[in-house]
N, C-alpha and C positions, 0 to 999 in steps of 0.2 A: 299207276305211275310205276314205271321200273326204274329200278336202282343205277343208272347209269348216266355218266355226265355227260351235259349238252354236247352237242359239237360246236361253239361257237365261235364263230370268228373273227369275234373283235377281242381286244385286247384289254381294254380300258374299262373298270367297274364304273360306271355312271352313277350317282346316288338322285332319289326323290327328296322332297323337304323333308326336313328332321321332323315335320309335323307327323309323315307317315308311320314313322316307328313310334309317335305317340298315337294313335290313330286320330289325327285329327284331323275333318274334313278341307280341300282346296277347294275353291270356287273354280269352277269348268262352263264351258260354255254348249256349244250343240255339240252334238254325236259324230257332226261330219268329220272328214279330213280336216287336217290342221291350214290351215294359211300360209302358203312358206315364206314367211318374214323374218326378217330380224328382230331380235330385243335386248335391249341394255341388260346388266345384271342390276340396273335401281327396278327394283317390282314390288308389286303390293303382296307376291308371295313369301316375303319372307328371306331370311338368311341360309334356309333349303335350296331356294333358287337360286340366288347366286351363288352359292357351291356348285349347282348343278350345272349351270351357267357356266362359270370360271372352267371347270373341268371337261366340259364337251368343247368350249373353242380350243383347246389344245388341240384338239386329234381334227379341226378342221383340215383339208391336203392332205395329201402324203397319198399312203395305201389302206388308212383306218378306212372304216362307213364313211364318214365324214364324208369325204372326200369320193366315196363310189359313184361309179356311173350311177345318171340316175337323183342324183343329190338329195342327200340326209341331211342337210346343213341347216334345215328348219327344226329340225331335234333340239339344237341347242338353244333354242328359243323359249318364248312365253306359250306358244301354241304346241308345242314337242312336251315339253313338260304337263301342259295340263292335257293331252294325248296319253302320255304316257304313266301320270298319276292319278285322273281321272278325278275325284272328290267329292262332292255330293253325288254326283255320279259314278258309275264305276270304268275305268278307263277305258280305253278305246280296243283295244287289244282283248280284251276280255267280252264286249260287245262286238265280237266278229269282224272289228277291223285286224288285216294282218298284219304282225309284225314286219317289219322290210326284211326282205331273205337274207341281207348281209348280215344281220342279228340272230335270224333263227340256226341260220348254216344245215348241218343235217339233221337237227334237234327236229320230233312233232310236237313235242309237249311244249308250248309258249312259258306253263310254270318253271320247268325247268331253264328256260334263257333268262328271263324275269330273277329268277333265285340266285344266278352265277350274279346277273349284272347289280342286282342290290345285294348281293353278299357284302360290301363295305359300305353300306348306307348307313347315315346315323343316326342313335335314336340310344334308348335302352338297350341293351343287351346284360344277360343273366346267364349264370352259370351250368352248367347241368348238373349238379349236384340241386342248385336252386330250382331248375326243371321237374325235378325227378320228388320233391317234395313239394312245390306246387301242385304237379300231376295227382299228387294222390290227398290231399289237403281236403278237411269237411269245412265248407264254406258256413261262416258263423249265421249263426239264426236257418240252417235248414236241416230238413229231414231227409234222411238218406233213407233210401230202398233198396240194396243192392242187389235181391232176389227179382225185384220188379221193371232194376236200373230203370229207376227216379229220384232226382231230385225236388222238394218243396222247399218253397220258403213261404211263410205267412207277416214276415216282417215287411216295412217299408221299404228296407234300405238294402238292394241286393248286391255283392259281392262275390265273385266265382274267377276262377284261372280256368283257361282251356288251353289247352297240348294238341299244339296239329302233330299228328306222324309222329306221336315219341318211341322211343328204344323203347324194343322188350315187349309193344302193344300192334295191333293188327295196320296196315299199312292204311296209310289214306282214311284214318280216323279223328276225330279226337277224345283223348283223355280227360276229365271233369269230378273230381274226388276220386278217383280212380275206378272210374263208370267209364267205358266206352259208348260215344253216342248216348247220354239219359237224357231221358227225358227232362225239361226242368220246367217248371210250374211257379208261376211269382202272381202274385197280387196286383190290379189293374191300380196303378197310377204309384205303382214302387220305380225307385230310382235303381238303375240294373246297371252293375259296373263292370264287365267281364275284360280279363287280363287277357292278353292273344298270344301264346308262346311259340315260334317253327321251330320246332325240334328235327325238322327234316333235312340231312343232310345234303339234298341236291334237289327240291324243289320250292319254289314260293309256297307260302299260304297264307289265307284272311279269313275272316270270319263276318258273316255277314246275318242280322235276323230279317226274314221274306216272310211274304204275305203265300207262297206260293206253296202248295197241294202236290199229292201225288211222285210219282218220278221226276226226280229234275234233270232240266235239258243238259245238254252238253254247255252248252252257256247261259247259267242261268238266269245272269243280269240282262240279257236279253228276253224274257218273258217276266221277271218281276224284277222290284225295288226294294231297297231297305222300309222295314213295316214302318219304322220308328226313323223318328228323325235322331241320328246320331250312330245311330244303331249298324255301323260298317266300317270292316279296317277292311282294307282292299287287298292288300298283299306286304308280307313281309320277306327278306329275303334268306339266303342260306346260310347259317351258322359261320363264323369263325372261330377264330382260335380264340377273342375275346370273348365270347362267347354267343347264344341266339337270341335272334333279333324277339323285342315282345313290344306288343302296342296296347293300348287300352282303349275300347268303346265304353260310351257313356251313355244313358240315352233313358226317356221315362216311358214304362209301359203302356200308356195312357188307355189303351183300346181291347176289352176282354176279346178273347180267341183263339183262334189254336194257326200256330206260324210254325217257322221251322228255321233251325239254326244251319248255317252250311259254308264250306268254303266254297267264295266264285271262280277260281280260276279255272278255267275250262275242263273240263272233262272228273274235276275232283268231285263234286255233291253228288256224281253219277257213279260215281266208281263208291259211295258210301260215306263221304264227308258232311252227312248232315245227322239231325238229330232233331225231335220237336220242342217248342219252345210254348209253353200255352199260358196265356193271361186268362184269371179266372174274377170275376166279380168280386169287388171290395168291398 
C-alpha cells in the first residue's frame, strides 16, 4: 500500500452499522449483485442501517454517485448495505465484485476508498497514545518469545490487541505485544478475544482467522473463510481526529490446527498482512 490519498470522487462519508466497528457479524445473503430495490430505513439491521440509510438518500440527484449515469441508487438500500458490509460473509467488494468507478475514481487500491468513505463510521475509536500502549501490551496468561516472535497462551480464556499498519513499525503489518506478525498458539476450545485497531492513516483494515495455507491470494476471501465462527472483522476505516477506529472478534477455537491470521482487503495478506494462528490439543 503507498502512502497516498485516494482519488475519490464523492463527497459524502457513508457509514456501515455501528455493529462493524464492534466487529459484529450482519446477515448477507448470496455473493451476487445486489437487487436494485428500494428499502425503508425500518430493517432488521439495526440503528447502522438506518444512519446508513438516512445519510445515502440525501445525495440521491444532483451530481453525487447517487445520482450518476448508470444508477447507484440501489446503494442506499438493504441490498447496497449488506453488498457493501458483507457479514458472515466478507463483502462483495473484497470477493472480486468492483467497486462502481464513481467510488474508486483514480484510486487502484479498493482499501484505500473503503478507508476515506468509513473514516466517520461509528463504532469505538481510541487514542493513539491508547494505540501505541495496546501495540506493545503482554497479553495476561501468555508467553512471549520475542527471539522466536511467539506468542503462547495455555489458559482458557484468550485476550490480545492487534495494530494494523502502526507508526514507527513496518507497513502492511500487524503489531501484537510488540511482535510483528507472531505467531500465537492458544488451546483448542479457549475463548479468543482479539481487539482490531487501524492505525493506518489512509487505508481500511480487518482482521480475519483462515483455514488457508501458503501465499495468500490477492483476494483472499475468495479461496477461503473465517476458520471460526465469529472469527472476522472485515474492515475498519481511517483514523480521525477522534481518534482510530477498533473493533473486536470473539470467536472459540474449537478445531486443533495450524490457520493463519490476515487482513482481507485486497492485496494486503499479500503484501505481508498475515501471521499464523495455531490451535494445539487440549
Amino acid at each position: 500500500m503507498t502512502r497516498k490519498r485516494a482519488g475519490v470522487l464523492v463527497s459524502v462519508a457513508v457509514v456501515a452499522a455501528a455493529g462493524l466497528g464492534a466487529g459484529v457479524a450482519i446477515a448477507t445473503t448470496s455473493g451476487g449483485a445486489p437487487a436494485r430495490t428500494s428499502a425503508t430505513a425500518s430493517s432488521p439491521y439495526g440503528p447502522g442501517y438506518s444512519w446508513y440509510h438516512s445519510m445515502m438518500g440525501g445525495y440521491l440527484g444532483g451530481t453525487s454517485m447517487m445520482g450518476a449515469p448508470g444508477g447507484y441508487a440501489w446503494m442506499m438500500g438493504a441490498a447496497g448495505y449488506r453488498w457493501m458490509t458483507g457479514g458472515t460473509r466478507a463483502p462483495a467488494w473484497m470477493r472480486g465484485e468492483q467497486l462502481p468507478a464513481a467510488m474508486m475514481g483514480t484510486a487502484t487500491d479498493p482499501g484505500q476508498v473503503m478507508g476515506q468513505l468509513w473514516a466517520n463510521a461509528p463504532g469505538p475509536q481510541v487514542s493513539p497514545a491508547q494505540v501505541t500502549a495496546l501495540g506493545s501490551q503482554a497479553p495476561a496468561g501468555a508467553r512471549i518469545d520475542r527471539a522466536a516472535n511467539t506468542i503462547t497462551f495455555t489458559t482458557g480464556s484468550v485476550r490480545l490487541a492487534a495494530v494494523a499498519s502502526p507508526a514507527g513499525g513496518p507497513d502492511e503489518t500487524f503489531r501484537i505485544a510488540g511482535l510483528v506478525n507472531p505467531t500465537i498458539t492458544v488451546p483448542a476450545g479457549a475463548r479468543v478475544s482479539v481487539q482490531v485497531i487501524n492505525a493506518d492513516p489512509d487505508t481500511a483494515h480487518g482482521l480475519v482467522i483462515t483455514a488457508s495455507g501458503g501465499r495468500p491470494s490477492w483476494m483472499p476471501m475468495m479461496t477461503s473463510r473465517p476458520a471460526f465462527a465469529g472469527s472476522a472483522l472485515w474492515f475498519l476505516g481511517n483514523p480521525t481526529a477522534a481518534g482510530m477506529h477498533a473493533g473486536t472478534l470473539t470467536f472459540t477455537a474449537t478445531t486443533p490446527g495450524t490457520y493463519h491470521y490476515l487482513c482481507p482487503v485486497p492485496g494486503h495478506a499479500q503484501k505481508g498482512m498475515t501471521g499464523a494462528f495455531t490451535v494445539t490439543p487440549s
